[in-house]
C-alpha positions, 0 to 999 in steps of 0.5 A, spaced: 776 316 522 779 320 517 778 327 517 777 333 511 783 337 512 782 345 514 784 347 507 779 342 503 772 343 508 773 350 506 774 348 498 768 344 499 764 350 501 765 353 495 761 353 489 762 352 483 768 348 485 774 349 481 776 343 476 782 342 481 779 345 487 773 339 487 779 333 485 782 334 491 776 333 495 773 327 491 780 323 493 780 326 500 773 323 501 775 317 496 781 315 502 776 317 508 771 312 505 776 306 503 779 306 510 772 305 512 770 300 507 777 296 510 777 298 518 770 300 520 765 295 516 769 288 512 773 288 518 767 287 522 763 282 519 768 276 516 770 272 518 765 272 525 758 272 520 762 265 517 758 259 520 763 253 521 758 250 524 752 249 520 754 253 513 752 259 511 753 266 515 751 268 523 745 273 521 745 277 528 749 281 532 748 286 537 751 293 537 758 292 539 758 286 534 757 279 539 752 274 537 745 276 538 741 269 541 737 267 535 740 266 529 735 264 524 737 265 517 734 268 511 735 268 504 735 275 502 741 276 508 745 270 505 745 272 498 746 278 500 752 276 504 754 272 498 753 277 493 758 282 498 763 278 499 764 275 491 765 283 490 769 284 496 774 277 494 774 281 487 777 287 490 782 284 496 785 277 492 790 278 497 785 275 504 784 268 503 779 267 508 774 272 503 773 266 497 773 261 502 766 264 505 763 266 499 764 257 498 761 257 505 754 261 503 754 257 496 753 251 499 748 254 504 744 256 498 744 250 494 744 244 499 739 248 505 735 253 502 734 251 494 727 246 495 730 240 492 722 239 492 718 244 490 724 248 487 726 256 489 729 258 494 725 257 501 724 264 505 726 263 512 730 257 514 733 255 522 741 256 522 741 248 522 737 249 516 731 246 517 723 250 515 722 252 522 716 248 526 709 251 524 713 255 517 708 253 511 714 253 507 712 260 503 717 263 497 717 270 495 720 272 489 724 277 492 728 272 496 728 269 490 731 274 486 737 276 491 739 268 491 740 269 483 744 276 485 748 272 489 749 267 486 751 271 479 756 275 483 760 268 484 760 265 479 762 272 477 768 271 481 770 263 481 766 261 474 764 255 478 758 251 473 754 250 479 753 257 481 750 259 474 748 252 474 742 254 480 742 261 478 738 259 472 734 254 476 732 260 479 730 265 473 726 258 470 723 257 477 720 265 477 719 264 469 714 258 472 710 261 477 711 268 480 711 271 472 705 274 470 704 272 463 698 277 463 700 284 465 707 282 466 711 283 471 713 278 477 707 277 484 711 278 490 707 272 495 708 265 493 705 258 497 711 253 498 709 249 490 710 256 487 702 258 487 702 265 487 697 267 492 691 271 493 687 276 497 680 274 500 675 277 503 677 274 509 685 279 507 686 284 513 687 290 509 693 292 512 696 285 509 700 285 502 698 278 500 696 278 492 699 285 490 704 287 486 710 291 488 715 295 487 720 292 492 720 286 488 721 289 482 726 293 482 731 288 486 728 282 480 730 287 476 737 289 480 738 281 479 737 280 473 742 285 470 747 282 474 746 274 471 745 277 464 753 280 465 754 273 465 748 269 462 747 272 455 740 269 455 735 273 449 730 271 455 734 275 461 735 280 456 727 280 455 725 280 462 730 285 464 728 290 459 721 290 461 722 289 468 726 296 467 720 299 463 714 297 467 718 300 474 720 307 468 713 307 465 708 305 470 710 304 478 714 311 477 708 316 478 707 322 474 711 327 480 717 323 481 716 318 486 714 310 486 708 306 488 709 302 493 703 296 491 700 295 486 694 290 483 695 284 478 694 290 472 698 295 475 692 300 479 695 303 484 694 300 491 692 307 494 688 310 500 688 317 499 681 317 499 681 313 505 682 320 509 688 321 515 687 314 519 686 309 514 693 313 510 696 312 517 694 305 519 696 303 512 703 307 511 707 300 509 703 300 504 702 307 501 707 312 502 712 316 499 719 313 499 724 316 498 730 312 499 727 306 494 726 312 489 734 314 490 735 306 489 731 306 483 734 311 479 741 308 480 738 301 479 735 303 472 741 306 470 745 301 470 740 296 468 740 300 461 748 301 461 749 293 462 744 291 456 747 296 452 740 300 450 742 306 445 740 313 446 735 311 452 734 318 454 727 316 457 730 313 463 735 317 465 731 322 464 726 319 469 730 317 473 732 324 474 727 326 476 726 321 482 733 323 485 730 331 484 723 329 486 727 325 493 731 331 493 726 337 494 721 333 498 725 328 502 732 332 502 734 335 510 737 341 507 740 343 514 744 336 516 743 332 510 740 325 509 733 323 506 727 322 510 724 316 510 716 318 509 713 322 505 705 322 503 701 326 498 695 328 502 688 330 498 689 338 496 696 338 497 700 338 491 707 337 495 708 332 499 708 332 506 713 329 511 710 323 515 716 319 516 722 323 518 727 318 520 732 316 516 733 308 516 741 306 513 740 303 507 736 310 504 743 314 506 747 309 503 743 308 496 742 315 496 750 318 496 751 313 490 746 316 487 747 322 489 754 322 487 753 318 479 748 325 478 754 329 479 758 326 474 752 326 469 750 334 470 755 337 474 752 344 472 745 342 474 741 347 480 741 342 485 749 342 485 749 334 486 756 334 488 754 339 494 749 334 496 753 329 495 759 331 500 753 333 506 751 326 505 758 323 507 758 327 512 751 326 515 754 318 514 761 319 517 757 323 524 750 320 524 751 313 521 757 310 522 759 307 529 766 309 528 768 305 535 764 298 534 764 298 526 759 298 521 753 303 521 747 304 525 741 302 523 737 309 522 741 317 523 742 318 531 740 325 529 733 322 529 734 315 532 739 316 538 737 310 542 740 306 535 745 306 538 745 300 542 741 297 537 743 291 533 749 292 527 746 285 524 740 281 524 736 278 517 735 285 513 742 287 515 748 285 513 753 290 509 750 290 502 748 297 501 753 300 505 758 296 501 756 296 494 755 304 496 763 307 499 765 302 493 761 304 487 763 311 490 770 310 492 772 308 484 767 313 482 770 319 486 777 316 484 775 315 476 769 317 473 769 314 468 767 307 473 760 305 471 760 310 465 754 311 466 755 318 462 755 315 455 747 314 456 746 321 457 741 326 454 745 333 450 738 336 449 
């Protein structure tokens, strides 16, 4: 683990930073998170998450990194693992054995997980391959959406016909069935032949079945601006600025935040009324989430940037407003880190903290985030660049496992016990933590690296 120097925390402290002041810091934290990239997370994961048996990637590790018994595979953990190491092969050409992974996870997604009878991407499957016994065989579009993610990175990376070739399988196969002709947008739950489904009076309430969701969208949107950086098709380009539109315009709320779900024409999914036991008993469903609000922020403003959307104020304007949102009622001012609940209770016009643990992927989102608003307002209120640092911080002490490798699971400020937890399993792999110290290490080295800039507003 690399540490500030004396002189540099002392320089951290200061505020405003002097140009030159703040240069040394951004390169000190840039080394800090390169070593860890390199030494405390890829090391770890490739090539033990490789599966020489069966294809694909080993899903689950326990704390110390040694396979866990059950190694089920999912799409959105495969994909994921597909999407790290295209990039990762990118960056280091020099280790060989990362292309022959990213091939090892694409032949798993084409020959295991796509339907050859249904079409789409099949949700959970056993490490062999199969539909485990009793599955139903249901599709979503968000694993749907990581497999198109995945496979756009590597085809990025390898320009292999057949990568791109799935990846527009994918997109036409959400065109047929998840797509809303109607209210637009994407239905989340899916039958194994692509029938979205549907809620019934028999439909326990605190089931998701039949909403719409913000999750979903955002990460439909997320793959859709990678594929079209290497498919320039008017119909990427269309579903991808509505996506961006309707999470702008519709799912974020007035104050700043998402809803979670939402029905088919987009009325909010909300038990605000209910009183304190049934918003208690239905929090997955209705709650302030301020780690998918710093997400969302960053994955807006890049989707803009990439389709080359002119004088679009709007969005970073919103998207502004989240990570400001997130950061007066989600932000722990004493240690850094985002909450991982917050909920507007009737009669109070702040939200309340209902949830104050902080699961990983919101910390890694969330430095990115926070790092990118920096660079755009250096001169804002909310001194960005200060959050920023106390974010690595609170990440350097509290997340990541500097003797056995990658993060914990949530901040051992709250969650001590995650220590012994598992490092991997089939909703954690190194996506978030990788695309954030990676993002943020070019960035702090040049911060032209994303050039989100050129979209920002003087007014």
């Amino acid at each position: 683990m690399i540490q500030l120097a004396p002189i540099l925390v002392a320089l951290l402290l200061l505020s405003p930073f002097s140009a030159s002041a703040q240069e040394a810091v951004r390169q000190t934290i840039a080394d800090e998170m390169a070593y860890s990239i390199k030494q405390e997370m890829i090391n770890h994961w490739y090539p033990k998450a490789y599966d020489t048996e069966f294809g694909g990637y080993l899903s689950s590790f326990e704390y110390d990194f040694s396979l866990s018994e059950n190694q089920h595979k999912m799409i959105v953990s495969q994909a994921r693992h597909l999407w790290t190491l295209s990039k990762i092969r990118d960056r280091f050409p020099e280790v060989r054995h990362y292309e022959a992974g990213a091939k090892m996870g694409f032949e798993f997604l084409r020959d295991k997980f796509w339907d050859a009878e249904y079409g789409g991407f099949h949700t959970l499957l056993t490490r062999e391959g199969a539909l485990p016994e009793g599955s139903a065989g249901e599709k979503t579009a968000y694993g749907n959406a990581f497999g198109i993610y995945g496979l756009a990175a590597h085809y990025k990376g390898t320009g292999d016909p057949e990568a791109l070739s799935l990846a527009k399988k994918a997109f036409y196969w959400l065109e047929d069935h998840s797509y809303d002709p109607v209210h637009g947008g994407y239905f989340q739950n899916l039958s194994r032949d692509g029938a979205p489904l549907v809620r019934s009076a028999e439909t326990p309430s605190t089931s998701t079945i039949g909403y719409k969701d913000q999750n979903s969208s955002i990460h439909l949107l997320e793959a859709f601006t990678e594929l079209y950086q290497v498919w320039d098709d008017p119909l990427v380009k269309k579903r991808t600025e509505a996506l961006l539109k309707l999470i702008r315009d519709t799912i974020v709320q007035e104050q700043g935040y998402l809803q979670l779900f939402l029905e088919a024409d987009w009325t909010p999914v909300s038990f605000r009324d209910q009183g304190r036991e049934a918003i208690e008993k239905h929090h997955a469903i209705d709650h302030v989430s301020y780690g998918h609000d710093v997400e969302t922020a960053y994955l807006m403003m890049e989707a803009s940037h990439v389709l080359g959307l002119e004088n679009d104020y709007k969005t970073w304007e919103i998207g502004k407003k989240m990570v400001d949102h997130a950061l007066t009622f989600g932000w722990d001012e004493a240690r850094g880190g985002f909450f991982d609940g917050g909920y507007y209770f009737p009669g109070r016009e702040t939200p309340e903290t209902v949830k104050d643990t902080k699961n990983w992927w919101a910390q890694a989102e969330g430095l990115n985030t926070l790092l990118i608003m920096a660079d755009l307002y250096p001169d804002d209120p909310h001194h960005y660049f200060e959050k920023f640092r106390k974010q690595w911080d609170y990440i350097q002490k509290y997340l990541i496992d500097h003797e056995y490798g990658e993060w914990y699971s949530g901040g051992l400020d709250k969650q001590p016990d995650l220590k012994s937890g598992k490092k991997g399993h089939i909703w954690k792999t190194a996506y978030h933590n990788f695309r954030s110290l990676n993002n943020c290490e070019l960035k702090l080295r040049d911060p032209s690296h994303l050039s989100l800039t050129i979209k920002k507003s003087d007014n």
